[in-house]
C-alpha positions in Angstrom: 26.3 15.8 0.2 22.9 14.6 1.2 20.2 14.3 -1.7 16.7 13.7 -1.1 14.6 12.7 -4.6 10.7 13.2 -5.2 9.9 10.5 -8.0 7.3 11.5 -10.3 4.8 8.7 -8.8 5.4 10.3 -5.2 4.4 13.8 -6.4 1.2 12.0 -7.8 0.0 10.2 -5.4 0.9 13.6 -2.7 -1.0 16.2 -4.9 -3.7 14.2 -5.9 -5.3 13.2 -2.8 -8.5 14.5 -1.1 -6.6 16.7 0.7 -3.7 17.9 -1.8 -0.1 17.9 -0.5 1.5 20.3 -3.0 4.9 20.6 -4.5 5.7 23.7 -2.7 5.3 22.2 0.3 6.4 18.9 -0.8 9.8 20.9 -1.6 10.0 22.8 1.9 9.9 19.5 3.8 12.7 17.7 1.6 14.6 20.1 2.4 13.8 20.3 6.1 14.9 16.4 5.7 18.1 17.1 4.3 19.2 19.8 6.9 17.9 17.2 9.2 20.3 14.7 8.6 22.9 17.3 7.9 22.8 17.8 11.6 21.8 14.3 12.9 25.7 13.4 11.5 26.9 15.7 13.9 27.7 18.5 11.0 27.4 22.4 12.6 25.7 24.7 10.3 26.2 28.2 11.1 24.5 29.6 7.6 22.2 27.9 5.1 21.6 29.1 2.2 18.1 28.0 0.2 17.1 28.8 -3.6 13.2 29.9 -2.7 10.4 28.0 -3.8 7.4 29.9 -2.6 7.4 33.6 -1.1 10.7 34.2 0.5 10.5 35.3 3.3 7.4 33.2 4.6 9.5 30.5 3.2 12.6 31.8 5.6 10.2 32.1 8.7 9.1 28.7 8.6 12.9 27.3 8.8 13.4 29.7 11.5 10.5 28.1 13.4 11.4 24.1 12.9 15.4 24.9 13.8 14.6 27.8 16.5 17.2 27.0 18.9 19.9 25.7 16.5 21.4 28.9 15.4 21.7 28.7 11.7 21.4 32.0 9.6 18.8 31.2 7.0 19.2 33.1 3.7 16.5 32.1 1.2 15.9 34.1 -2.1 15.5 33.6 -5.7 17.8 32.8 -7.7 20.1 31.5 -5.1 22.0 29.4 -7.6 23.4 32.4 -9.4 25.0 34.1 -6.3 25.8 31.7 -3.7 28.4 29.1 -4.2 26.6 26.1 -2.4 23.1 26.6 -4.0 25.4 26.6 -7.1 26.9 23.3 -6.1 23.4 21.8 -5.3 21.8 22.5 -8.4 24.9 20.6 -10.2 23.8 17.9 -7.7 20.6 17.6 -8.3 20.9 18.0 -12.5 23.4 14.9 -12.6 21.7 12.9 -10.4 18.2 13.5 -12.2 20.3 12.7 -15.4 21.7 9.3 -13.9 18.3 8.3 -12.7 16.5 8.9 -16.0 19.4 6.8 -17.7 19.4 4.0 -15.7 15.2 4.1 -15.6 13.7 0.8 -14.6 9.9 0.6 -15.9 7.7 -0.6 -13.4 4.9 -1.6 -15.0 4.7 -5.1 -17.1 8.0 -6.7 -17.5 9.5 -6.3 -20.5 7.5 -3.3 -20.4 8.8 -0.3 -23.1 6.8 2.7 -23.7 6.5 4.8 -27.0 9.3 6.3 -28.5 11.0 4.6 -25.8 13.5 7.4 -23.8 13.1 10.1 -26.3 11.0 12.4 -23.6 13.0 15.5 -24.4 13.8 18.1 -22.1 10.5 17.5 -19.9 8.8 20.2 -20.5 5.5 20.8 -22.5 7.5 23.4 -25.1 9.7 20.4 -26.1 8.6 19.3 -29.5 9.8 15.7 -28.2 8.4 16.0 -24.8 4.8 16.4 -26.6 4.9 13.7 -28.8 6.0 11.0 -26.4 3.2 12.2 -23.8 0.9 11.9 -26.9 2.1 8.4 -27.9 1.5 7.2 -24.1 -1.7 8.4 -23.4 -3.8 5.7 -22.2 -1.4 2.9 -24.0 -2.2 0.6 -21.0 -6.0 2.2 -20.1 -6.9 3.0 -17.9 -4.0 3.8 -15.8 -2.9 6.5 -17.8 1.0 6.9 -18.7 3.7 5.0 -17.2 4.5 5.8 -13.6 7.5 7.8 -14.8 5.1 10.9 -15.9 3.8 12.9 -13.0 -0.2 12.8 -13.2 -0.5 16.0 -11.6 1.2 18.2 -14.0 -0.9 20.0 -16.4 -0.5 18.7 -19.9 -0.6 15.0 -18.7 -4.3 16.3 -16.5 -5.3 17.8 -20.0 -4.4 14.4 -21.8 -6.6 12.2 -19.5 -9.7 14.5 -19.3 -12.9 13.7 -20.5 -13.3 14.4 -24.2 -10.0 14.8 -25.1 -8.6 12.5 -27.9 -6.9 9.6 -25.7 -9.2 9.7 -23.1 -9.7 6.6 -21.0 -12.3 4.9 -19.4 -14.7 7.2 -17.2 -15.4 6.2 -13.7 -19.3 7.6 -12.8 -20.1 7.1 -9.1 -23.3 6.6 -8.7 -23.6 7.3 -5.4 -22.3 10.7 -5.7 -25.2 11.5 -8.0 -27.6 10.0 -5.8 -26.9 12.1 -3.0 -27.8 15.5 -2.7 -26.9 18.0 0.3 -27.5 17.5 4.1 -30.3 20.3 4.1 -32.6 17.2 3.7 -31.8 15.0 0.7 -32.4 11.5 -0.2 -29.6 9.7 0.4 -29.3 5.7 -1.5 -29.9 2.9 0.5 -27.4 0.4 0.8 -29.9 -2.3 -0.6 -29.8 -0.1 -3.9 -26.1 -1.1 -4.1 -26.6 -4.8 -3.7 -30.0 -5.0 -5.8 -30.0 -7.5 -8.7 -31.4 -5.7 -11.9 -32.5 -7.3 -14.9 -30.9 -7.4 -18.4 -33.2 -6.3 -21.2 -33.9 -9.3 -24.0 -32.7 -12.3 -21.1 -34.9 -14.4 -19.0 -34.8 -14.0 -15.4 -32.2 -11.4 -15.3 -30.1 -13.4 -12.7 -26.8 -13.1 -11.2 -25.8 -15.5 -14.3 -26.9 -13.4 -17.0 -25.6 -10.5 -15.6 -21.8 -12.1 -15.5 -22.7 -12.9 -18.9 -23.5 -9.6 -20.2 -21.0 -8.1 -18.5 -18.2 -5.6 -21.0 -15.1 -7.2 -21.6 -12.3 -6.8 -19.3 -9.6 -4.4 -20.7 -6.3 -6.6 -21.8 -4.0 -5.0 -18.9 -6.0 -6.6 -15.9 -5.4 -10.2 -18.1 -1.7 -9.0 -18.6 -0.9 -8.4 -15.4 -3.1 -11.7 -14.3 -5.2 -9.4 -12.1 -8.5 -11.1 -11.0 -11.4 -10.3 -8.7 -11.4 -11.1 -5.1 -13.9 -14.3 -4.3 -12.9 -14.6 -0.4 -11.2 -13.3 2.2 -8.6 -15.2 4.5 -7.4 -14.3 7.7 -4.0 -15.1 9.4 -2.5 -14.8 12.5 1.2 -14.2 12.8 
């Protein structure tokens, strides 16, 4: 069989961006992939049968349209899993290998790294009694990045659990320039000198580059942790 996984940081880092990249989609193209390399091996597919994720039938047209010319029979509908025998056999697939992934789970954040409640996330899903109470014992453990990397950041309750307000939230990010600017209709817009101005701190003499280092908040412990520093110069290398 071929498989093709989305991990949760994947999903992420697609739907979050400027420009979303959403799971529906996300899903139609894994498994364009996988029919893909289903024929790249030399395999002939004369029917193909897809559990729907989207409408149907604009879900069935698009296939039709990336394999025009390969004659395959597409048959996407709902509940596919329940009446044809290989959507059956994929969705035994894809449950045991999602099982043996989460089993054998390496954390990739700081080593030696274990989260709350360590693996007892429950089914997954918000209803879960267990599910809730490990997202709520990871909010924002290691602010401000969140949850581990093994929670998807684009899925509702774990949006809700990072919002401003809301009791674990973490630290809030204000861009200044955003607020600065107003529309193209005839707007100020900042200068770039406002970004590199030196401003002075209220109750210290001079109000130098010094005393602003000094003043500065503390750092938050997972940027010592991870021995994360700030970039003094830039080298350049040719290969």
């Amino acid at each position: 069989f071929v498989l093709r996984v989305l991990h949760a940081s994947e999903i992420s880092r697609n739907m979050l961006r400027s420009v979303p990249y959403n799971l529906n989609a996300m899903s139609h193209d894994a498994a364009m992939e996988m029919i893909w390399a289903v024929l790249d091996a030399g395999v002939k597919i004369d029917t193909c049968y897809i559990d729907t994720v989207g409408i149907a039938d604009a879900y069935r047209r698009k296939l039709e349209r990336v394999f025009a010319g390969k004659d395959i029979t597409f048959v996407v509908e709902k509940k596919a899993d329940a009446k044809y025998a290989p959507c059956s056999a994929a969705s035994v697939v894809a449950k045991e290998s999602r099982d043996t992934i989460i089993a054998n789970w390496k954390w990739t954040e700081t080593a030696n790294f274990e989260p709350q409640n360590s693996t007892e996330f429950g089914s997954g899903y918000p209803s879960d009694p267990k599910c809730k109470v490990w997202l709520d014992r990871n909010t924002n453990v290691d602010a401000p990045f969140g949850f581990p990397d093994f929670v998807r950041f684009s899925w509702g309750p774990a949006k809700n659990a990072l919002k401003e307000g809301s009791e674990n939230c973490g630290p809030i990010v204000k861009w200044e320039a955003d607020e600065d600017e107003e529309d193209a209709s005839g707007g100020k817009q900042s200068s770039l000198d406002s970004f590199m101005a030196v401003k002075k701190v209220p109750g210290r003499r001079g109000g130098n580059l010094e005393d602003l280092r000094r003043a500065k908040k503390a750092r938050l412990g997972i940027f010592n942790e991870l021995g994360l520093s700030k970039v003094t110069k830039f080298a350049s290398a040719v290969y």
